[in-house]
PyMOL CGO cylinders between C-alpha atoms (Angstrom):
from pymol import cmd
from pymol.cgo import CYLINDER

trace = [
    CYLINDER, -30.74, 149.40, -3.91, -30.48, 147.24, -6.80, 0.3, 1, 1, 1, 1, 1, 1,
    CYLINDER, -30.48, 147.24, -6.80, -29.11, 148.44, -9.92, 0.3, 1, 1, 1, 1, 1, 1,
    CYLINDER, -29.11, 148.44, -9.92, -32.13, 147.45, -11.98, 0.3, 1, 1, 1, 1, 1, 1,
    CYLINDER, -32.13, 147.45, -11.98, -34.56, 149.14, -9.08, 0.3, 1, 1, 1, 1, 1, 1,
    CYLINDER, -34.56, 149.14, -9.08, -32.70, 152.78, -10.15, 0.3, 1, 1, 1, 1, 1, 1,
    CYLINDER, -32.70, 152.78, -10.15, -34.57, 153.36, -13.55, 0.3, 1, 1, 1, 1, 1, 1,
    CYLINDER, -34.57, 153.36, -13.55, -37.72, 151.46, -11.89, 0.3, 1, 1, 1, 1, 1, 1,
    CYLINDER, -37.72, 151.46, -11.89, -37.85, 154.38, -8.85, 0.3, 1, 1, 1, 1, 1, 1,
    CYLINDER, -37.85, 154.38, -8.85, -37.60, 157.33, -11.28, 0.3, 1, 1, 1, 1, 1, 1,
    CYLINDER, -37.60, 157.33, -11.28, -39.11, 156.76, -13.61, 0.3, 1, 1, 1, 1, 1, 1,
    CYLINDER, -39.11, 156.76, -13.61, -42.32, 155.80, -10.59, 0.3, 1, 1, 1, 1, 1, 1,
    CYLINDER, -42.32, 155.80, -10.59, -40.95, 159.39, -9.11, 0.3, 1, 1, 1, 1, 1, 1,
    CYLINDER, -40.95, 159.39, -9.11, -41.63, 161.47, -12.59, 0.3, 1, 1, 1, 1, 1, 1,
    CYLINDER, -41.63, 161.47, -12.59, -45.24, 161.91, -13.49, 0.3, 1, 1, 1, 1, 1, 1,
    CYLINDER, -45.24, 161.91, -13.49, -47.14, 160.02, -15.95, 0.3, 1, 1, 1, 1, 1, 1,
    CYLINDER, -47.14, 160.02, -15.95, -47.39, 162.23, -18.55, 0.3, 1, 1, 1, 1, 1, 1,
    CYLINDER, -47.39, 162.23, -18.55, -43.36, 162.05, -19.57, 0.3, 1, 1, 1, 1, 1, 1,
    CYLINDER, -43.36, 162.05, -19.57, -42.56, 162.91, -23.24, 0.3, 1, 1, 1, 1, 1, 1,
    CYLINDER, -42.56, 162.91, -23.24, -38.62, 162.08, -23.24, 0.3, 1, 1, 1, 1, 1, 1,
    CYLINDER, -38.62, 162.08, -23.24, -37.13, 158.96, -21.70, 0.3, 1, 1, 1, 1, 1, 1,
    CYLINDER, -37.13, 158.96, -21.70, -33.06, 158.75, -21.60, 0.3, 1, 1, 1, 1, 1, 1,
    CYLINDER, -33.06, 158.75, -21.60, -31.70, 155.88, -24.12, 0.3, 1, 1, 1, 1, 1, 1,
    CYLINDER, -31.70, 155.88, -24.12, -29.08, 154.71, -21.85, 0.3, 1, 1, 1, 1, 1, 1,
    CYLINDER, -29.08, 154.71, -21.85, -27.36, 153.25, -25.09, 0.3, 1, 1, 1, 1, 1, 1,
    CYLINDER, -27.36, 153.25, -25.09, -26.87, 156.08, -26.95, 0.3, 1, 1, 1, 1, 1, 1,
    CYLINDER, -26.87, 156.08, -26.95, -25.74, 158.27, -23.93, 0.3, 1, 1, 1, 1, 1, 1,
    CYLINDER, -25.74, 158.27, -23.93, -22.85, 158.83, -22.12, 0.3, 1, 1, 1, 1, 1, 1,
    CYLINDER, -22.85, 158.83, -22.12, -21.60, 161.12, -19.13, 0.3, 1, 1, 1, 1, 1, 1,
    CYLINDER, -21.60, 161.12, -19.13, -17.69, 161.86, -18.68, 0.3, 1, 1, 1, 1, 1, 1,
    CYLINDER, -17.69, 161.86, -18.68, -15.48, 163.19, -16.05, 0.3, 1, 1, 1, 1, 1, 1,
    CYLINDER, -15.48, 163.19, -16.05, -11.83, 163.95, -16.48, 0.3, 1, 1, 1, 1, 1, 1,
    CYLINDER, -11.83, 163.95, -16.48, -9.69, 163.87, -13.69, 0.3, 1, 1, 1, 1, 1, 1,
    CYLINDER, -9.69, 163.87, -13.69, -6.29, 165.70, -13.20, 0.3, 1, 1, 1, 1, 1, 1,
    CYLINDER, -6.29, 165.70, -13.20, -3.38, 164.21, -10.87, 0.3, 1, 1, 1, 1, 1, 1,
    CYLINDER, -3.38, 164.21, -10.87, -0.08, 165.04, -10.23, 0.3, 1, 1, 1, 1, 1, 1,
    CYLINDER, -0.08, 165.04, -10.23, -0.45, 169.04, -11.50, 0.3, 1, 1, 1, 1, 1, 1,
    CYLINDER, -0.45, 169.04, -11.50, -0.98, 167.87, -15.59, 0.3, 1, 1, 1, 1, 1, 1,
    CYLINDER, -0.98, 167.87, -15.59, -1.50, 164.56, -15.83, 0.3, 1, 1, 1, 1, 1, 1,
    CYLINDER, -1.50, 164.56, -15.83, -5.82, 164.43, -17.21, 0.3, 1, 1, 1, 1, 1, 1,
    CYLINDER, -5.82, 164.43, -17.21, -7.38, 160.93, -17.93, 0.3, 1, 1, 1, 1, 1, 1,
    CYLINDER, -7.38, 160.93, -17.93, -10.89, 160.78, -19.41, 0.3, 1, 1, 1, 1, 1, 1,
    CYLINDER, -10.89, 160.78, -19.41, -13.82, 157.99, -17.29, 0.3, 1, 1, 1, 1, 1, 1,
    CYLINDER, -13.82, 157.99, -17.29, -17.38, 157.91, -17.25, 0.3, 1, 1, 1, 1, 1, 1,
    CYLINDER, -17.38, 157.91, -17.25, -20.43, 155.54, -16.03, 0.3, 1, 1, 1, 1, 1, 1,
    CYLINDER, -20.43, 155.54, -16.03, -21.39, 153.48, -17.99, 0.3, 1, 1, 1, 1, 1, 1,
    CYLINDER, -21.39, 153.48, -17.99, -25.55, 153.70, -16.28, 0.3, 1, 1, 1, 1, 1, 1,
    CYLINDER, -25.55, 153.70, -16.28, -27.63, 156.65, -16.94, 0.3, 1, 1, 1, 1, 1, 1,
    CYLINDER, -27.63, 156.65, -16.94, -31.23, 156.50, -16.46, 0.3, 1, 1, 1, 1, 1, 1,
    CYLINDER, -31.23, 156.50, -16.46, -34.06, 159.87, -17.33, 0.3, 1, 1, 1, 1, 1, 1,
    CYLINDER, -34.06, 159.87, -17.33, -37.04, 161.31, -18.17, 0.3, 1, 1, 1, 1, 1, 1,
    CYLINDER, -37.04, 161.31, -18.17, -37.65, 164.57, -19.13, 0.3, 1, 1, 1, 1, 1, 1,
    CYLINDER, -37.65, 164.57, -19.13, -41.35, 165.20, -18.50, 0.3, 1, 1, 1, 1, 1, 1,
    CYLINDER, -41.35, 165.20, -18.50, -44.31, 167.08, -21.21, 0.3, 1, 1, 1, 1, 1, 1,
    CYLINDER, -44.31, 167.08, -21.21, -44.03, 170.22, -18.02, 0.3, 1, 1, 1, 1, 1, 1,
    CYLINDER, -44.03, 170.22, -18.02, -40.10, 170.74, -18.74, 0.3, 1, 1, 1, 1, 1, 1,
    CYLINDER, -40.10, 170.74, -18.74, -38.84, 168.95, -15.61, 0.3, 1, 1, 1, 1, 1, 1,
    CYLINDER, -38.84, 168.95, -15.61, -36.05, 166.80, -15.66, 0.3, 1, 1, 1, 1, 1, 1,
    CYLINDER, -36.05, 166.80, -15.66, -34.95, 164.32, -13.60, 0.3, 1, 1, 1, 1, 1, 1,
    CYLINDER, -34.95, 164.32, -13.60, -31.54, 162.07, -14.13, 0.3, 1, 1, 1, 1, 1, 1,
    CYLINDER, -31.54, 162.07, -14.13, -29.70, 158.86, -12.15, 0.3, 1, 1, 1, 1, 1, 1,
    CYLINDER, -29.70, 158.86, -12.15, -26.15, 158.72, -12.61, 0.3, 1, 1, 1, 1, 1, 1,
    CYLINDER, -26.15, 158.72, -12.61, -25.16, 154.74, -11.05, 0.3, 1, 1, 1, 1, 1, 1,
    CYLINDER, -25.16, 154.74, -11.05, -22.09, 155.91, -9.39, 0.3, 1, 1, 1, 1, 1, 1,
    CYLINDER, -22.09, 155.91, -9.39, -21.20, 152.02, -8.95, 0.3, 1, 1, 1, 1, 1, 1,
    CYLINDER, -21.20, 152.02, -8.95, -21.02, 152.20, -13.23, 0.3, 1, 1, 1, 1, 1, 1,
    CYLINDER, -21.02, 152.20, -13.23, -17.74, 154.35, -13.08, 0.3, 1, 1, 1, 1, 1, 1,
    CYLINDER, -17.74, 154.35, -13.08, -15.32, 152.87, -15.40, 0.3, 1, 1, 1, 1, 1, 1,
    CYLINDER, -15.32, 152.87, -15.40, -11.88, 154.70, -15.43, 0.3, 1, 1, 1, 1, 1, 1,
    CYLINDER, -11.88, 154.70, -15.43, -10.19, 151.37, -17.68, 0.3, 1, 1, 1, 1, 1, 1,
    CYLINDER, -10.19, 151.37, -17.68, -8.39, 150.30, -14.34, 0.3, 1, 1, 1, 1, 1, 1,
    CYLINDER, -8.39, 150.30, -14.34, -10.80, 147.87, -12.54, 0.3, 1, 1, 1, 1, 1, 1,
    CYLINDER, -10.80, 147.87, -12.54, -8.95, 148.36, -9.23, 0.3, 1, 1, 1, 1, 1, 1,
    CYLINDER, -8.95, 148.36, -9.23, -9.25, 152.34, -9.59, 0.3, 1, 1, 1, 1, 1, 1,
    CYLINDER, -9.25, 152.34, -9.59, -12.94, 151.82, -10.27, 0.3, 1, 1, 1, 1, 1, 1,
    CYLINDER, -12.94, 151.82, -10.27, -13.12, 149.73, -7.13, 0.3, 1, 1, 1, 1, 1, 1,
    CYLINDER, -13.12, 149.73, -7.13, -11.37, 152.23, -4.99, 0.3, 1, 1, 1, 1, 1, 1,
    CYLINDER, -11.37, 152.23, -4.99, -13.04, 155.16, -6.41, 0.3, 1, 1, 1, 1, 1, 1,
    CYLINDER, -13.04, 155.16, -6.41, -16.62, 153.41, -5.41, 0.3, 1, 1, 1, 1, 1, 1,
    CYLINDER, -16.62, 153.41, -5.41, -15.33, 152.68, -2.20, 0.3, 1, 1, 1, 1, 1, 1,
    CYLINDER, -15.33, 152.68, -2.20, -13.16, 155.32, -1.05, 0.3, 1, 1, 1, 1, 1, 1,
    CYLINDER, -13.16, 155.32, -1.05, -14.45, 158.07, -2.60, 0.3, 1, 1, 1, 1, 1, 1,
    CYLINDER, -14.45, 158.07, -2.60, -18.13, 158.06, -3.85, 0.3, 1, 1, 1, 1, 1, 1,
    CYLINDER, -18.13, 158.06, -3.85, -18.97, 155.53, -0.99, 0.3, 1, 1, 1, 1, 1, 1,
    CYLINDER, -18.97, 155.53, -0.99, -21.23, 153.80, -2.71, 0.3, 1, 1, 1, 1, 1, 1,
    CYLINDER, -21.23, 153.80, -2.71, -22.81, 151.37, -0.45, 0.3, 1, 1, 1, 1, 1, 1,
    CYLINDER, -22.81, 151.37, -0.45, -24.69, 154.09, 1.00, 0.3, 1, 1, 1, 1, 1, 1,
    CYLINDER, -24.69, 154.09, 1.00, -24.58, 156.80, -1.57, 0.3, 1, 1, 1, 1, 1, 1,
    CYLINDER, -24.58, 156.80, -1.57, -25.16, 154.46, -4.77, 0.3, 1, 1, 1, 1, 1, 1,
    CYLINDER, -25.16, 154.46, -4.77, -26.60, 157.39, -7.02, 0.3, 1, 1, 1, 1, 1, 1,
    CYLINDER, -26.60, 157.39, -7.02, -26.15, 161.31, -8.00, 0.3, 1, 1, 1, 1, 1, 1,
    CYLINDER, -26.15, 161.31, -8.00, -28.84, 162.84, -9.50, 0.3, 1, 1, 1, 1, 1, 1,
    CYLINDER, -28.84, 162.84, -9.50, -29.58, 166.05, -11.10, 0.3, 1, 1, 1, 1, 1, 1,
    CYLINDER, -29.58, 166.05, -11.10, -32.89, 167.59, -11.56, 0.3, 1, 1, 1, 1, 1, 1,
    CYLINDER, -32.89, 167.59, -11.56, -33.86, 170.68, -13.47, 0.3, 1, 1, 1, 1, 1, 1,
    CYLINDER, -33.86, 170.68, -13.47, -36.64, 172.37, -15.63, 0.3, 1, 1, 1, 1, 1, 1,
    CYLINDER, -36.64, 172.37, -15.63, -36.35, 173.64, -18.72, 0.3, 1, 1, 1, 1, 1, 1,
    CYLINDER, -36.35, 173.64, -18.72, -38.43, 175.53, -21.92, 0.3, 1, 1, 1, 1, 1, 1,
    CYLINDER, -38.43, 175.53, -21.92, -40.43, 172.45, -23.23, 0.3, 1, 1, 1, 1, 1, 1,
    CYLINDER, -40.43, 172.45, -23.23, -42.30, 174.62, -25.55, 0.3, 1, 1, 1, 1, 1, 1,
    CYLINDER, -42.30, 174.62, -25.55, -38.25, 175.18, -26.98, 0.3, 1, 1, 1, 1, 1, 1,
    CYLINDER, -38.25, 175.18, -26.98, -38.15, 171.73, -26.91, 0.3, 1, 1, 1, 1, 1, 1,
    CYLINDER, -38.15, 171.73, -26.91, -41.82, 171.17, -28.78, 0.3, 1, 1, 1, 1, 1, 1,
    CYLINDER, -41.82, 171.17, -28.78, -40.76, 173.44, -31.37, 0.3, 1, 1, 1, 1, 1, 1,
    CYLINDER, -40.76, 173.44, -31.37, -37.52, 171.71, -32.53, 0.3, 1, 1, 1, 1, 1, 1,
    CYLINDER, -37.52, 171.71, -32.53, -37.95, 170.37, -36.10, 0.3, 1, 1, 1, 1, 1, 1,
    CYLINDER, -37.95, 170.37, -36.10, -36.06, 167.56, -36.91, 0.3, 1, 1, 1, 1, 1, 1,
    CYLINDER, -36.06, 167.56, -36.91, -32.65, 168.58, -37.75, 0.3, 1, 1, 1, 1, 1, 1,
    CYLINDER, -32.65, 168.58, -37.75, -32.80, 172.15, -35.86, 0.3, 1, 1, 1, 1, 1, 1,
    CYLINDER, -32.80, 172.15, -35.86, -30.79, 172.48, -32.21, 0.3, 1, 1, 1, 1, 1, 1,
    CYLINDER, -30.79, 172.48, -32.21, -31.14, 175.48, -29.74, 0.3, 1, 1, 1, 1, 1, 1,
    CYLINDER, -31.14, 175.48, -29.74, -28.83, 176.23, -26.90, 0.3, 1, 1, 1, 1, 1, 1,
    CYLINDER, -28.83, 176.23, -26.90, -30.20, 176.61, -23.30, 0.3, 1, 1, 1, 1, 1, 1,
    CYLINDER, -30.20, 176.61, -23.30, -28.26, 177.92, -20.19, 0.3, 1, 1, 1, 1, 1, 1,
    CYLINDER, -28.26, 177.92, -20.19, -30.37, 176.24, -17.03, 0.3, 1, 1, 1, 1, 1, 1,
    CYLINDER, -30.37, 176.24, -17.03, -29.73, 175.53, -13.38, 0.3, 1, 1, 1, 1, 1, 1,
    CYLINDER, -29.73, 175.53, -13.38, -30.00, 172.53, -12.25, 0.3, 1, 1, 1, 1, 1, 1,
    CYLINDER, -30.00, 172.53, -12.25, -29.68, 170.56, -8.82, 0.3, 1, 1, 1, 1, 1, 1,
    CYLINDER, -29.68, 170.56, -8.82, -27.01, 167.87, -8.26, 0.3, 1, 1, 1, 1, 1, 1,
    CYLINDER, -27.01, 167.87, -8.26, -27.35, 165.76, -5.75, 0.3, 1, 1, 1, 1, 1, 1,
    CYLINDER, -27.35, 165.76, -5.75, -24.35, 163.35, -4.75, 0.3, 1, 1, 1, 1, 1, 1,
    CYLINDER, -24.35, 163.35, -4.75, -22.79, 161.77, -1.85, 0.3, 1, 1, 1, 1, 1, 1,
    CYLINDER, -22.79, 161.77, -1.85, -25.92, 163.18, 0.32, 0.3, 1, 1, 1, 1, 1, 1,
    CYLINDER, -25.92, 163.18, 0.32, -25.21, 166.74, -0.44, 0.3, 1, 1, 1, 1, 1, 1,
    CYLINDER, -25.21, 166.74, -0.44, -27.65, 169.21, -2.95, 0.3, 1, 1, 1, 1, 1, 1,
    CYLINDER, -27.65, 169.21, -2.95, -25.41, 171.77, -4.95, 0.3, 1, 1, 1, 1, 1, 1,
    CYLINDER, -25.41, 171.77, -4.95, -27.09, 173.97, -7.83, 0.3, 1, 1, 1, 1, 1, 1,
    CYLINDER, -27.09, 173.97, -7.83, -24.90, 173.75, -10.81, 0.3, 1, 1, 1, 1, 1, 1,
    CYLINDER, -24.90, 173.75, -10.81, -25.25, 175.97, -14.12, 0.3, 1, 1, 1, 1, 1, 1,
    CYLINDER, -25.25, 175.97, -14.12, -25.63, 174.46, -16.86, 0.3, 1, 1, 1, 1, 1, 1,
    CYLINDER, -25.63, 174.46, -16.86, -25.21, 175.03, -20.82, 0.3, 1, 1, 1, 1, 1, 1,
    CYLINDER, -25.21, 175.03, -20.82, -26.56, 172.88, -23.29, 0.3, 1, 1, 1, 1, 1, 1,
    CYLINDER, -26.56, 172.88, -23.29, -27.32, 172.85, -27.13, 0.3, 1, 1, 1, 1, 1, 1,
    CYLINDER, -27.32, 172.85, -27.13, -30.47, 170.33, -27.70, 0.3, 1, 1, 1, 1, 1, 1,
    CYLINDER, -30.47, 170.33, -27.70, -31.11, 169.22, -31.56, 0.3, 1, 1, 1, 1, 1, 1,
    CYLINDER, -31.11, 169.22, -31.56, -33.92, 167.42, -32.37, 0.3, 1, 1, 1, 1, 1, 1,
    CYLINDER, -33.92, 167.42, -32.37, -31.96, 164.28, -34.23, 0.3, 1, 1, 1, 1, 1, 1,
    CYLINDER, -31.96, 164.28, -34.23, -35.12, 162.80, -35.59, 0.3, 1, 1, 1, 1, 1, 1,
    CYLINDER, -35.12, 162.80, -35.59, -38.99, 163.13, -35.26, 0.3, 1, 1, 1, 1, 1, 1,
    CYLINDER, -38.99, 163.13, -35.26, -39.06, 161.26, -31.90, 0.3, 1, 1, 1, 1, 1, 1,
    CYLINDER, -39.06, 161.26, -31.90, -35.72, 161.71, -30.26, 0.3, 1, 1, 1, 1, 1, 1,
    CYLINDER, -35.72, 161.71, -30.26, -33.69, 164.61, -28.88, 0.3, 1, 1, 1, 1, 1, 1,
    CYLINDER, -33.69, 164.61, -28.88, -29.91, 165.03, -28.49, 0.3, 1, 1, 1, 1, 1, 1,
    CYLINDER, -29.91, 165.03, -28.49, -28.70, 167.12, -25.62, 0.3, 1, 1, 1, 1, 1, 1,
    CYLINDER, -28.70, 167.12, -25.62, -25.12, 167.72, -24.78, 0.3, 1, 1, 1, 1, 1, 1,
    CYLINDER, -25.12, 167.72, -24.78, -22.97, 170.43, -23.01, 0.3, 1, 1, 1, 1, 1, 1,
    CYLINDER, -22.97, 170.43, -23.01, -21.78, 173.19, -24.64, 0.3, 1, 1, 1, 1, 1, 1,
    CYLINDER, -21.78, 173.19, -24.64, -18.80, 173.49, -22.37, 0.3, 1, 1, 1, 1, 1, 1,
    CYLINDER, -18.80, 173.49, -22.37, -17.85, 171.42, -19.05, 0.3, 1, 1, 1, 1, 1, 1,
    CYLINDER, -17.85, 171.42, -19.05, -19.82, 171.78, -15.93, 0.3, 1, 1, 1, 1, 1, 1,
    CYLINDER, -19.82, 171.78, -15.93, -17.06, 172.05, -12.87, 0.3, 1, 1, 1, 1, 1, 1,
    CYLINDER, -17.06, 172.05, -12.87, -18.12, 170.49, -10.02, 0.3, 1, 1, 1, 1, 1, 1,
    CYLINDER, -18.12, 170.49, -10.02, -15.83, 170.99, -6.56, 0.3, 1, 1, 1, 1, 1, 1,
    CYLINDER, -15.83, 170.99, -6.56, -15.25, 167.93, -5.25, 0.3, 1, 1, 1, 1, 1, 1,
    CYLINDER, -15.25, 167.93, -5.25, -15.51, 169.54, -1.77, 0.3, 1, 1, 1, 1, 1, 1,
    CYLINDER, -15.51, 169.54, -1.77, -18.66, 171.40, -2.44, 0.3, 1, 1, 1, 1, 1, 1,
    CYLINDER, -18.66, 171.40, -2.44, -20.21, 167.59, -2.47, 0.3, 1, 1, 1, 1, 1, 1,
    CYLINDER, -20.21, 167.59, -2.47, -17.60, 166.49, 0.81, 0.3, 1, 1, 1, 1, 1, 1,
    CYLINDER, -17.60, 166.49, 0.81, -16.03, 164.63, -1.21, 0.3, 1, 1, 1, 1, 1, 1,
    CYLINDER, -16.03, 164.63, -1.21, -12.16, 166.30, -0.32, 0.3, 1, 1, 1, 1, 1, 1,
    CYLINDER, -12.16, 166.30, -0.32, -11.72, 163.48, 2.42, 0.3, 1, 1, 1, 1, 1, 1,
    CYLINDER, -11.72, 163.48, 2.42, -11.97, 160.96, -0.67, 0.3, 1, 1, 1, 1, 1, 1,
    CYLINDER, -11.97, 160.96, -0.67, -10.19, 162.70, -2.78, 0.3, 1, 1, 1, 1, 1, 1,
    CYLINDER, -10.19, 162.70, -2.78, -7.43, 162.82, -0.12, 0.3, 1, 1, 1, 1, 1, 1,
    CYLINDER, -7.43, 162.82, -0.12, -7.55, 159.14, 0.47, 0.3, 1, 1, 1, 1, 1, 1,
    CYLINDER, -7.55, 159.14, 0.47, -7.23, 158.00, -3.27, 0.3, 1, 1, 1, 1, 1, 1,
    CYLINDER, -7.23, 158.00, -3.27, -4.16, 160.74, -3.50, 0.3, 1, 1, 1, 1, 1, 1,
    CYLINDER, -4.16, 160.74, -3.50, -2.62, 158.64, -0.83, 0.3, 1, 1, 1, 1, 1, 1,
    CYLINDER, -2.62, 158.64, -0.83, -3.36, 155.65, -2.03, 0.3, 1, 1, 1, 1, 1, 1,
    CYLINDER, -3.36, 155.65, -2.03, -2.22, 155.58, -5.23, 0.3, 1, 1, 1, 1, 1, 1,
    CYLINDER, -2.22, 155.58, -5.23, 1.28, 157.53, -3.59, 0.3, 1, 1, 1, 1, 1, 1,
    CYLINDER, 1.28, 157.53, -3.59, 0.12, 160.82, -5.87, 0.3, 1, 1, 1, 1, 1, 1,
    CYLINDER, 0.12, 160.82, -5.87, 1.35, 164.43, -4.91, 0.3, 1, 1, 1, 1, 1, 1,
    CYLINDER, 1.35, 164.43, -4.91, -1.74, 165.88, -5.53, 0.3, 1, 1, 1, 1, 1, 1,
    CYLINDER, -1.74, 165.88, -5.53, -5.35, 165.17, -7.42, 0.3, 1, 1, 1, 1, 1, 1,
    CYLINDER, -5.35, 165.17, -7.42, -7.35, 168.42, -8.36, 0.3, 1, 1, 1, 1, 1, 1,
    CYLINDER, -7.35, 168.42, -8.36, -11.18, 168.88, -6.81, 0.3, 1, 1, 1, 1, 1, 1,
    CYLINDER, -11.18, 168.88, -6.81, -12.15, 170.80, -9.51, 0.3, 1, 1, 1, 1, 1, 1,
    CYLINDER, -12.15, 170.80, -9.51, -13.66, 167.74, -12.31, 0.3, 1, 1, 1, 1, 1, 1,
    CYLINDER, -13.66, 167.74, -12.31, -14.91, 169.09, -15.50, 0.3, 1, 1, 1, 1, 1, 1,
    CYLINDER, -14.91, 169.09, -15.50, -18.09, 167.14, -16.44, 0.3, 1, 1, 1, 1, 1, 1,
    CYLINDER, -18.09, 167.14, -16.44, -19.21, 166.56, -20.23, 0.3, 1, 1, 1, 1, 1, 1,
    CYLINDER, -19.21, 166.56, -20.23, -21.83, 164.70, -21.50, 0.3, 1, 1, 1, 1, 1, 1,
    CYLINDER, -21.83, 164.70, -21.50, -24.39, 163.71, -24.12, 0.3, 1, 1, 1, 1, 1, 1,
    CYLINDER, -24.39, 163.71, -24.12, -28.01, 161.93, -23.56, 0.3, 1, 1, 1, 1, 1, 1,
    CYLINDER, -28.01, 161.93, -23.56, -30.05, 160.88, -26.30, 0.3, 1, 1, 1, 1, 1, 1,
    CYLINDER, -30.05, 160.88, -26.30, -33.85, 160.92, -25.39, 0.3, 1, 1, 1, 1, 1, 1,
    CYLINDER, -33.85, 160.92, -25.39, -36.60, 158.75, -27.15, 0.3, 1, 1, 1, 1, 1, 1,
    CYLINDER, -36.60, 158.75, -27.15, -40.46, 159.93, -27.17, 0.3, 1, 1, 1, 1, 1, 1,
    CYLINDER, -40.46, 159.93, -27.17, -42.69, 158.15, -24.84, 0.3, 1, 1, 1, 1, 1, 1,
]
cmd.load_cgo(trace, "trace")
């Protein structure tokens, strides 16, 4: 699927009446990866696309083929080898949450919500916890961003085999499954 066609086919997949739409600009979603026992390095994707709908559900794209890690041939490999990208180009991760919490946010007042959501990636469906604060940064847009990391397993999404082939790639002695996730999307009123 085209890149552009990703924010095209959710936003057709969410229901008219939306209220939030992700501003891919002012958002970002990171990962930090740990190789070699204590060696972390920060990435993220640089292609988000959302809505968050007037009935509380939520529905994110992650472009997996956006990863940027600052090493083009890491990025490369890491689409290839380990997200497989040609035929998984996207993780989502849907949810529903209080949007009468949401409603009631003046500008300049956050709340914290603790929600499970679903991830989908590399053509598995996980639920993963999640714990958020959401402010309302101005009279049509919302901040939300994690209060603390989500983990995801890397082999909960079979995604060990990848893993295992960057490790050996790159010559490493070991890279960790375990990938603490932060992130924070800004959302615009439809």
């Amino acid at each position: 699927m085209k890149k552009w066609l990703i924010p095209l086919a959710l936003l057709a997949a969410v229901p008219a009446d939306a209220d939030w739409v992700l501003n891919s600009d002012q958002s970002a979603l990171s990962f930090v990866s740990t190789k070699a026992i204590n060696i972390a390095e920060v990435h993220r994707f640089g292609t988000l696309s959302g809505v968050v709908s007037a009935g509380g559900q939520v529905a994110i794209n992650i472009d997996l083929d956006s990863v940027d890690t600052a090493i083009e041939l890491r990025d490369e490999r890491i689409r290839e080898m380990l997200f497989n990208t040609a035929e998984h180009p996207t993780a989502s991760i849907k949810a529903r949450v209080d949007s009468a919490a949401l409603d009631a946010l003046e500008p300049g007042q956050s709340t914290t919500m603790a929600f499970e959501a679903m991830l989908s990636l590399h053509g598995n469906e996980r639920p993963v916890t999640m714990e958020v604060i959401v402010a309302r940064s101005g009279d049509h847009s919302l901040m939300v961003s994690t209060s603390k990391p989500v983990i995801i397993n890397a082999l909960a999404f079979a995604l060990g085999d990848g893993v295992e082939a960057l490790r050996a790639i790159a010559g490493l002695p070991s890279i960790s499954l375990a990938v603490p996730v932060s992130f924070v999307l800004a959302f615009d009123e439809s």
